[in-house]
N, C-alpha and C positions, 0 to 999 in steps of 0.2 A: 892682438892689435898691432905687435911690432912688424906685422908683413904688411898690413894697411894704411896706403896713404890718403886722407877723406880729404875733399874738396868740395864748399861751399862757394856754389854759384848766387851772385844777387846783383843787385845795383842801388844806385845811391839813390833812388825812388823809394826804395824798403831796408832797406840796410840798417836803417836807426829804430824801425819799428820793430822787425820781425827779429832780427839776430841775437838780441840780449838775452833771450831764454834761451836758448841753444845753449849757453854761455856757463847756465847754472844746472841743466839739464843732459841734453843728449851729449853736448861735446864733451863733459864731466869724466864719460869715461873714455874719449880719442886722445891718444897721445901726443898723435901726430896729424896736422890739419892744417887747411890754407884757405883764405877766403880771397876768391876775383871778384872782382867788380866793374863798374865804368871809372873810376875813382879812388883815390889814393886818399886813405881815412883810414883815421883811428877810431873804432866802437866798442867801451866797454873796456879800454886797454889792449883790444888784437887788433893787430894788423891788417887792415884790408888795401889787396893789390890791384892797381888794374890792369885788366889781362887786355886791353884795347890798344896798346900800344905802340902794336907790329903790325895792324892794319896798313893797309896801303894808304898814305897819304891824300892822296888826290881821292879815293871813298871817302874816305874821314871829311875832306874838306866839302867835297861837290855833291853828298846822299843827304836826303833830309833829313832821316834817319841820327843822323851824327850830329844834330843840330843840340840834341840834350847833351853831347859829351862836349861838345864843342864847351856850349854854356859851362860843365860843370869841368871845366878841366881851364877854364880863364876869371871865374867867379863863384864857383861853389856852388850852392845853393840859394846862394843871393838871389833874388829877383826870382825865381821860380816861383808858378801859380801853382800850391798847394793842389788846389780843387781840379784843375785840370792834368797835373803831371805826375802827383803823388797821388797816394789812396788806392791802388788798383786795385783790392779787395782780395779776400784769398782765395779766387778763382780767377784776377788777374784782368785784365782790359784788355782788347785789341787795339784799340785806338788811344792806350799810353804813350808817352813816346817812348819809356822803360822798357817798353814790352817789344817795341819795336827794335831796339836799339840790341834786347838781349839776346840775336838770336847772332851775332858778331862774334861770341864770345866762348861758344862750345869750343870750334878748333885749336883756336890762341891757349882755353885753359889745357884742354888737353896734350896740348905740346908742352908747354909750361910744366905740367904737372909732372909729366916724365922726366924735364927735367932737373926740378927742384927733389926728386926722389928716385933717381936711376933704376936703384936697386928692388922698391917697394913688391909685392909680389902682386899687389892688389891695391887697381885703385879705385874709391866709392864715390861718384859724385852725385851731390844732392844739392838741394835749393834748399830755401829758409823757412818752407814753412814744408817742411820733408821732415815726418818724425822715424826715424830708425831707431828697432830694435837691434840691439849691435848683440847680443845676446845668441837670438836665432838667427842674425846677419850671418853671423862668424861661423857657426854651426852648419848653416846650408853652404858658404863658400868651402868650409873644408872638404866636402863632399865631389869635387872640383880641383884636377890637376892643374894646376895654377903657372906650370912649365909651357902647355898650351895655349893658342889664341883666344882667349871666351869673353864673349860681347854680352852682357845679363841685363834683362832687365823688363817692362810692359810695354808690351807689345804695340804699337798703332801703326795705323796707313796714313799716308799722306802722297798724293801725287806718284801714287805707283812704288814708295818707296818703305816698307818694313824699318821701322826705328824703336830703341826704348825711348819712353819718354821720359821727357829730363824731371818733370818734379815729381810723381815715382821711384826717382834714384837709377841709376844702373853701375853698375860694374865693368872694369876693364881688367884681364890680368895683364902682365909685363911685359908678355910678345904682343898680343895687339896693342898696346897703346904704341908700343913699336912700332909696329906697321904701320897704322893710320898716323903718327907722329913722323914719320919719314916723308909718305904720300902728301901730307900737306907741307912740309918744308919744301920738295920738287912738284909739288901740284897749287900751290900757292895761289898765284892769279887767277888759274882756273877754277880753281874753289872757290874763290874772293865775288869771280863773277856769278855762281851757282847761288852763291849768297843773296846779290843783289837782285836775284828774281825769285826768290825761295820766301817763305812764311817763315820758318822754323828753324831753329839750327839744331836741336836733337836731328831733326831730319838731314840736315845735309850733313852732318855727323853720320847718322847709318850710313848713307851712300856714298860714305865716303871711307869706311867698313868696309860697304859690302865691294867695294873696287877692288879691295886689298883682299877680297879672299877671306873675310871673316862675318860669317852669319851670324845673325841674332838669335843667344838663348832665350826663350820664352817663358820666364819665371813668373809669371802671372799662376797661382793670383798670391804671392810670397808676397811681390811687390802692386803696391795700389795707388791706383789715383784720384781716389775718395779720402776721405775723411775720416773720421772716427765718427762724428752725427751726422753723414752722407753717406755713408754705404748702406748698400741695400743689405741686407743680412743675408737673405738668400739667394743672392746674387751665382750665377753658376756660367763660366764660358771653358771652351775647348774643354766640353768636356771633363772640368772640374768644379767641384762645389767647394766655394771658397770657404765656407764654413768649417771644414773639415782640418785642412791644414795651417800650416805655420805661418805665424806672418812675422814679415821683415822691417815692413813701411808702409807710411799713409800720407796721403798727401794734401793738400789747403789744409794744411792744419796750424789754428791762430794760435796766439802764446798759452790761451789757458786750457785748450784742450791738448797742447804737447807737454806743460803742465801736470794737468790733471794723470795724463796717460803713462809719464815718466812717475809719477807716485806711487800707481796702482805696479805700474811694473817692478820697482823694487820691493815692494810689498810683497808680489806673487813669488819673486826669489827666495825670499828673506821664507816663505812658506813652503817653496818646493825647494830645497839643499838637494836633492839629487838633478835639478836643472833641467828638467823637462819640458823643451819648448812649447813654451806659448802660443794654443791655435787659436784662431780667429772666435772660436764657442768657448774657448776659455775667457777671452776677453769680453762677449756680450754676456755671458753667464754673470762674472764677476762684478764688470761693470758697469756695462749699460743696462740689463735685466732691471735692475732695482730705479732705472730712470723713467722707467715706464707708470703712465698713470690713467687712469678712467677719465681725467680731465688737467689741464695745466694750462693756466692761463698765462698769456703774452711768453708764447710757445708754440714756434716753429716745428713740426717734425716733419716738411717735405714731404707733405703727401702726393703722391704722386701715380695719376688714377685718372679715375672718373670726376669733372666737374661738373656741378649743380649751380646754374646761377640766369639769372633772367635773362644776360644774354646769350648763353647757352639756347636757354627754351624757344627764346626768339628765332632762333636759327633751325629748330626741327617741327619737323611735318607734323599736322594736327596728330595724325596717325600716332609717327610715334611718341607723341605723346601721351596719349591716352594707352600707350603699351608702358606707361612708365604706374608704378604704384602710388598712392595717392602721398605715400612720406616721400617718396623721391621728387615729385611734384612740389615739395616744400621743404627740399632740405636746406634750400638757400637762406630758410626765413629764420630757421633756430639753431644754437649750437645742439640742444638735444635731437631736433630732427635731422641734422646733420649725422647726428650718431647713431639714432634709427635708421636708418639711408645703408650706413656702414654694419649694422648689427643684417641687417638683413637683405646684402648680398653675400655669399656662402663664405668667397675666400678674402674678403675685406677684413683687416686684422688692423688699421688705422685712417684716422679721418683728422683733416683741421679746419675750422669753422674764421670766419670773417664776414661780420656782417654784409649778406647779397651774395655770399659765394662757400661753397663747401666741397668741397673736395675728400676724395675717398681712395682708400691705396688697399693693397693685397703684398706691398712689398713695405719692410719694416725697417722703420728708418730711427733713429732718435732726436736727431733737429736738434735745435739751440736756440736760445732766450731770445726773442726776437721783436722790436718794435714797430717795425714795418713788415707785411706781408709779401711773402713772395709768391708772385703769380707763375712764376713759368724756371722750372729748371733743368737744365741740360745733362742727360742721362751719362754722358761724356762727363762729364767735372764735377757733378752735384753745384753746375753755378747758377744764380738767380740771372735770370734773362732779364723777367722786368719785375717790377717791384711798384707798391702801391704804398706811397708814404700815406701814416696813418696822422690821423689828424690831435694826438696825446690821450682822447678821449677813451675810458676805460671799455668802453664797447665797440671802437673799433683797432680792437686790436687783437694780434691771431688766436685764437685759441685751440688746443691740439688736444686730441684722446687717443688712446689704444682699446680696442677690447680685449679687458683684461682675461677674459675667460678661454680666449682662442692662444693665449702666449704659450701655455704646455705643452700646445699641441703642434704648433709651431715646430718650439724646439725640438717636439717628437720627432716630428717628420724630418727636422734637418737631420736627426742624429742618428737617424737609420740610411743615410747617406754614405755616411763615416765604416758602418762596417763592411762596405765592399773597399774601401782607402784603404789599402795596405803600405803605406808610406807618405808621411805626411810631407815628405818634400820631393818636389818635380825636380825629375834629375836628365829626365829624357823625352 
């Protein structure tokens, strides 16, 4: 850790929520750390900077954008509407101002960071609800001449433009932060306006990389931008089964599931003394596996599939309907026929039931205790698009099962994945 300098990106929208577990968890073992912000605050006793400060005046003054720093840099938090400006959930708003205002702040940390730590060989940056294992962090980054430009991290498009994404985590070593820390000292304005038409500042981060001559390594799937009760288990892109390998990071992850994940990881130390990284089937073996139930009431697990529900039916041809079998036909009306529905299509291995609506998945998720139902979530974040407040009532609220008899076989199939893996870390 004395080569790694870790930087924690947030704003003063989450900062007082999310950060105090970091605090007693992941940062516990960083030695050396820095939190930016919109906002100059003290949480928990650290120091938090804000990196907005070298903006150009006249953006700052004239962007709507700027209009939350404006407030929080002449009143604090004073007069702030809770329900509209905080809360953004841990998959975040678009229509925050927080979320708007955070995309200012990649270039400024990133110069910054270089240089509050000239030296560092390695620098990590994450957001606040980014759980890293520093463990196998450290372990895949030694694998990585650190003298070289290397840009690390999950992969996304946007606008033509390859980036890691920022609450994933990514990596810089010494010379690129170099580089891109020079290009935006003489590229300043021009960047400043890249910005003011851009969504993203991960993104204008990459391309602003990739001017400099330094491409994005694709450490996917080390690094994630699910969850620990949002990823799909058998989730498999370019060509690799995530299952198989190491993980580094997880991402919307609230304080009790970084929590829970920080417990089970020093435990798994404290059991393995020869330090054998942590793959992704270690972690569902150990501790999601035993979350799984035939039934769990006001229990979310994200199924995400097929839906059953009268407006569904209303919407297909008499035909196919009468192509449906007569429990599919009625899975919307019970949570048991729900679970019939799921028992007897082949590769259905979870279903969640809400009175008028059932839903059935073939991808296995573990979800989170849940009061309100979510109807629709984004394969991208694991976020809830829309949501159906329930009314306190013990019937309508979600209820979630696994078949429990298909999990062996599950696991089987991923685990014969693993013996063509002959290196649990992506090096190339």
């Amino acid at each position: 850790m004395k080569d790694v300098f870790v930087v924690i990106r947030t704003g003063a929208t989450e900062a007082q929520e999310k950060l105090p577990v970091h605090f007693k968890t992941v940062l516990t073992c960083v030695p050396d750390f820095i939190i930016y912000s919109d906002m100059d605050e003290i949480v928990d006793g650290n120091k938090v900077h804000d990196v907005l400060s070298e903006v150009n005046e006249t953006i700052k003054r004239t962007t709507p954008e700027f209009e939350l720093y404006n407030h929080l840099l002449t009143r604090g938090r004073d007069g702030l509407d809770y329900q509209t400006t905080f809360g953004s959930g841990p998959a975040g708003a678009m229509e925050n101002p927080g979320w708007k205002l955070d995309k200012w702040k990649f270039l400024p940390m990133v110069d910054k960071a270089l240089h509050e730590r000239p030296k560092a060989k390695w620098f990590i940056f994450i957001e606040p609800d980014t759980y890293v294992m520093w463990s196998n962090l450290l372990e895949y980054l030694s694998l990585f001449d650190a003298s070289k430009p290397w840009y690390m991290g999950k992969h996304m498009y946007a606008s033509g433009v390859l980036f890691a994404h920022g609450g994933s985590g990514f990596a810089l070593s010494n010379p690129a932060i170099k580089k891109v820390s020079k290009h935006w000292r003489e590229k300043k304005t021009e960047i400043e306006q890249a910005t003011l038409k851009g969504w993203a500042g991960d993104m204008i981060l990459g391309k602003a990389l990739k001017d400099v001559g330094v491409d994005m390594f694709w450490s996917y799937p080390h690094m994630q931008g699910d969850s620990l009760t949002a990823i799909d288990w058998s989730v498999a892109k370019l060509e690799r089964q995530t299952w198989c390998y190491a993980a580094t990071t997880f991402h919307h992850m609230n304080p009790e599931e970084i929590t829970t994940l920080w417990q089970f990881e020093q435990t798994w130390q404290r059991a393995n003394p020869d330090g054998a990284p942590l793959r992704f089937r270690d972690i569902f073996n150990n501790l999601v596996r035993h979350r799984l139930r035939a039934e769990r009431e006001g229990w979310d697990n994200m199924s995400i599939g097929t839906e059953y529900s009268e407006e569904v039916l209303a919407k297909m041809s008499q035909n196919d309907i009468d192509n449906l079998s007569l429990v599919q036909q009625n899975a919307h009306n019970s949570f048991e026929m729900c679970r019939a529905t799921c028992q007897q299509e082949p590769r259905c291995i979870q279903f969640s039931f809400v009175p008028g609506q059932c839903s059935v998945s073939g991808e296995l998720r573990v979800g989170r205790a849940s009061d309100t139902q979510c109807l629709e979530y984004s394969n991208a974040a694991g976020k809830c698009v829309k949501e159906a407040t329930t009314t306190g009532k013990d019937d309508d609220i979600v209820r979630s099962g696994w078949i429990m008899d298909r999990i062996p076989g599950y696991v089987y199939w991923l685990d014969e994945f693993c013996e063509d893996v002959r290196d649990i870390w992506i090096t190339k």
